[in-house]
N, C-alpha and C positions, 0 to 999 in steps of 0.2 A: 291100662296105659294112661287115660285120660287122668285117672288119679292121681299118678303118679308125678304126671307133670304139674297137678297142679297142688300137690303138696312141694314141690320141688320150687315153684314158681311163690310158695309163703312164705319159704324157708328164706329164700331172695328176700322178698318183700320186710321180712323180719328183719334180716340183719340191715337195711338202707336205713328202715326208720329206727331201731335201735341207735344208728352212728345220727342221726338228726337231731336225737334227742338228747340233751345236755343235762338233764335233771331230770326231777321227778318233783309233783305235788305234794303238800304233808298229808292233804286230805282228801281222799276220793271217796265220792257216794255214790253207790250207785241203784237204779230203778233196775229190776230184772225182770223186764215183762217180758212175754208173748210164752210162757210155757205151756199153754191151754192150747193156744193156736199150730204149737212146734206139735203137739200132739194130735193134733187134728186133721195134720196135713198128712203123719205119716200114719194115720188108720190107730192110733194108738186112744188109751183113755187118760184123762184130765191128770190123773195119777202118775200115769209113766211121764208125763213133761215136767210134771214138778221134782222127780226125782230125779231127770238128767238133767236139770238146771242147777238141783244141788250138786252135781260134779263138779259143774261150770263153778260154781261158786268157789271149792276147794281148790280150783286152777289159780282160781284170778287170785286167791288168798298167797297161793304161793309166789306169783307175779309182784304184789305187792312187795313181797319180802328180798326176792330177788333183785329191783329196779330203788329200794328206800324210802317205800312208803310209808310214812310213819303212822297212817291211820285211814283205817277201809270201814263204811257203813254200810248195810246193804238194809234194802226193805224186804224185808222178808214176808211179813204180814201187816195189813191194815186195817185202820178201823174199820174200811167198807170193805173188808174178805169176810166178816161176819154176815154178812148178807148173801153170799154162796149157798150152793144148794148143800143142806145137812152132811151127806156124804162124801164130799171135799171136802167138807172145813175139816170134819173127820181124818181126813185121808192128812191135809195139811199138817194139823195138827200130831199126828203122829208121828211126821214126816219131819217137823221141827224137833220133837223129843229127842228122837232119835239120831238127827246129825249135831245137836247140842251134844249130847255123850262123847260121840263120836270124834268131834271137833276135840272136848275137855280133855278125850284119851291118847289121842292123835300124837303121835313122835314128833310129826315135824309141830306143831303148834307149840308142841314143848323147845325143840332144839330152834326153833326162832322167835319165841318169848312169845308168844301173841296174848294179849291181854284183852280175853271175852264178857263184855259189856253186854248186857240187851235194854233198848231203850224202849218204851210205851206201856202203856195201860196194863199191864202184865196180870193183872189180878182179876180182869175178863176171861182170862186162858186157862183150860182146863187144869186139874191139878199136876196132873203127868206132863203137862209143860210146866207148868210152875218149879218143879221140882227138878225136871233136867236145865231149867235156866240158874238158878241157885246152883246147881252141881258145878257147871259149867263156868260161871263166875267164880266162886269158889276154889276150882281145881287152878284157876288160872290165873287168880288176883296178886299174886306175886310177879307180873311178867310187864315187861315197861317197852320192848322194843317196838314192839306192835301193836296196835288194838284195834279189834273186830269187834265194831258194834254194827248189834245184829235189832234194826228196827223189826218190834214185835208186836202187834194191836197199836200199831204206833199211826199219829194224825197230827199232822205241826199244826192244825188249826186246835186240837182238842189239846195238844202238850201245852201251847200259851196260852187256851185256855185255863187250865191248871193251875199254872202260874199265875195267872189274873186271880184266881180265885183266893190262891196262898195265900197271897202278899194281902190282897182288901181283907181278908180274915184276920191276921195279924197288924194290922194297922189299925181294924174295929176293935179287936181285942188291945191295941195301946203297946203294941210287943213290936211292935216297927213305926216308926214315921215316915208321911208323908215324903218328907224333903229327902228323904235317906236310901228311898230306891235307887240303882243306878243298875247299870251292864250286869255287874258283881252281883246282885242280888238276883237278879234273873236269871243268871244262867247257873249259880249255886240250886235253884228250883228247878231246872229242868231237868228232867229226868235221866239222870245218873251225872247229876252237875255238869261242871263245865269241861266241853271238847271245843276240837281246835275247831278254827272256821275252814268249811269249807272250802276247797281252792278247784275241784271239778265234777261236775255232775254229768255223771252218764245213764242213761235211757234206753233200752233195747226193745226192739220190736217195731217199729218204725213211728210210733206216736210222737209227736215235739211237744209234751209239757211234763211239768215237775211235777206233778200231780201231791203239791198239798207236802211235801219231802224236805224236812228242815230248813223252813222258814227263817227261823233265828240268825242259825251261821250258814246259811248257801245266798240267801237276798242280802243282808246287811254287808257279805263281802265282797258283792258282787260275781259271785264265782261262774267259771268259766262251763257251759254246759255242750255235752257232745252228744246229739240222738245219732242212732247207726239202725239199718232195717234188720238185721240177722236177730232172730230171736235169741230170749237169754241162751239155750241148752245149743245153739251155735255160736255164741260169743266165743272169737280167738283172739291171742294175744296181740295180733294184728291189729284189730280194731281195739284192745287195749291200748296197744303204740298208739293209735292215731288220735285218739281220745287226748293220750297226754300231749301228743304235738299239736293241736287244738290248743290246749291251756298254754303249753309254753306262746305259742304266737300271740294268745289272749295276754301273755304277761309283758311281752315284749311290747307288742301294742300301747300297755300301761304305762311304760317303762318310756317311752318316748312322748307320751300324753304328759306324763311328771317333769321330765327332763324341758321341754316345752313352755310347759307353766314355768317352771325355776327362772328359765333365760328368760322371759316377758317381766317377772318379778325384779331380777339384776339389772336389766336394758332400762327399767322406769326407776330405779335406783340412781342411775348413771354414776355408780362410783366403783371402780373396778376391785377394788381391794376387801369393801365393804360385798360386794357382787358373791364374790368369792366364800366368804363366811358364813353365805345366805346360802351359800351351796351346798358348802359342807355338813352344814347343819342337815339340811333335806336330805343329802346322801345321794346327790345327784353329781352330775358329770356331763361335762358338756366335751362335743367333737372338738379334736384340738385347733381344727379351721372358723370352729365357730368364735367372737369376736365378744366380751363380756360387754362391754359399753361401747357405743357407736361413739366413735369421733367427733367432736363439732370443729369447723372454722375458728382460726381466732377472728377475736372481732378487729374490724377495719381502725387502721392504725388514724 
């Protein structure tokens, strides 16, 4: 009975924030921790929580598609999972072959384009991943509506590292100049080039930090970040809604922070027509009660 009400009472809870939410981010990343701990709680070993998280994973994939998301990261593996004990990275590692396939063969990944990316150090990973991430890009590099990229040995300190290394190579070697770096050149290097900037980072398991998780495009955009306690293999789309109504409120907040600065910029202008130009340009809009240039007195006759 208890269950029932409270599958009854998400169902609710789903459709409110559904009608709350006006949009969707282009780009969610997300951390999918606690599968260790979701195992631990219910008497289970390390293995079974990384397998019910990759379901969770194949939920949220479909969520994506459903809501218009045009681009899902997830961290799947990191540089410091190589430091687990032998028999997990093991178990990991098999465990990524194997939904990499799976993913590449998948109906729906086909009938909603999803175009499968894996970003990091790949040449660390045993051969049997190397070759179902090749299969898996491969099967799917024709597909534009979606993309799932799947961080793999992946480290934002050791990917700019990389980068750093490239670019000073090529500038020793006289094959790039100095003055010629920019954005462009950087993110052409990082691995599997350039994706969108982040626009929301979600964390599962109750920890609040990024843990080291695309440095590049989630800091430089400032992107909106949502920790929730339910581990990954309990993530529901619940707390997927609430994640995006997090970012939307993050946006709105921006969006009034912009609009803000525009009317301080027009108000020190004091020339309303000119005020106006300044606006448009910015792509801002002011309340129609709001007032472009304050009035003054004329001056005494």
């Amino acid at each position: 009975m208890r269950d029932w009400i409270t599958r009854g009472f998400r169902a609710i809870y789903e459709r409110v924030l559904r009608r709350e939410i006006s949009g969707a981010p282009s780009h969610v990343a997300i951390i999918q921790d606690g599968n260790r701990r979701y195992a631990q709680e219910h008497g289970a070993e390390a293995k079974d929580g990384h397998e019910a998280g990759a379901e969770t994973t194949e939920r949220v994939l479909e969520w994506c598609a459903q809501l218009g998301i045009e681009e899902l990261t997830i961290y799947a593996f990191s540089t410091e999972n190589f430091d687990r004990p032998a028999e997990e990275r093991e178990h990991l590692f098999d465990l990524l072959a194997e939904k990499l396939y799976e993913f590449a063969d998948s109906d729906r990944v086909h009938e909603d384009k999803v175009n499968i990316r894996v970003l990091g150090q790949t040449n660390r990973m045993p051969e049997r991943v190397q070759k179902a991430i090749d299969y898996a890009q491969r099967h799917t590099a024709g597909y534009d509506s979606l993309t799932l990229n799947v961080a793999i040995a992946y480290g934002g300190r050791a990917a700019l590292l990389d980068v750093t290394r490239d670019v000073a190579a090529d500038v020793d070697a006289g094959a790039l100049e100095p003055e010629s770096v920019d954005v462009e050149t950087i993110e052409s290097r990082l691995y599997h080039g350039a994706m969108r900037e982040v626009d929301l980072i979600v964390r599962t398991g109750g920890d609040e930090r990024t843990s080291n998780f695309l440095p590049w495009y989630a800091n430089g955009n400032e992107a909106a970040v949502f920790f929730c306690t339910p581990y990954w293999p309990e993530f529901s789309k619940v707390d997927f809604l609430r994640a995006i109504r997090t970012y939307e409120a993050r946006e709105a907040s921006w969006r009034q922070t912009r609009a803000q600065r525009a009317l301080a910029l027009v108000r020190a202008l004091g020339d309303e027509v000119q005020g106006r130009r300044v606006l448009d340009r910015l792509g801002e809009t002011l309340p129609d009660d709001e007032p472009v240039a304050e009035e003054t007195d004329s001056p005494a006759d």
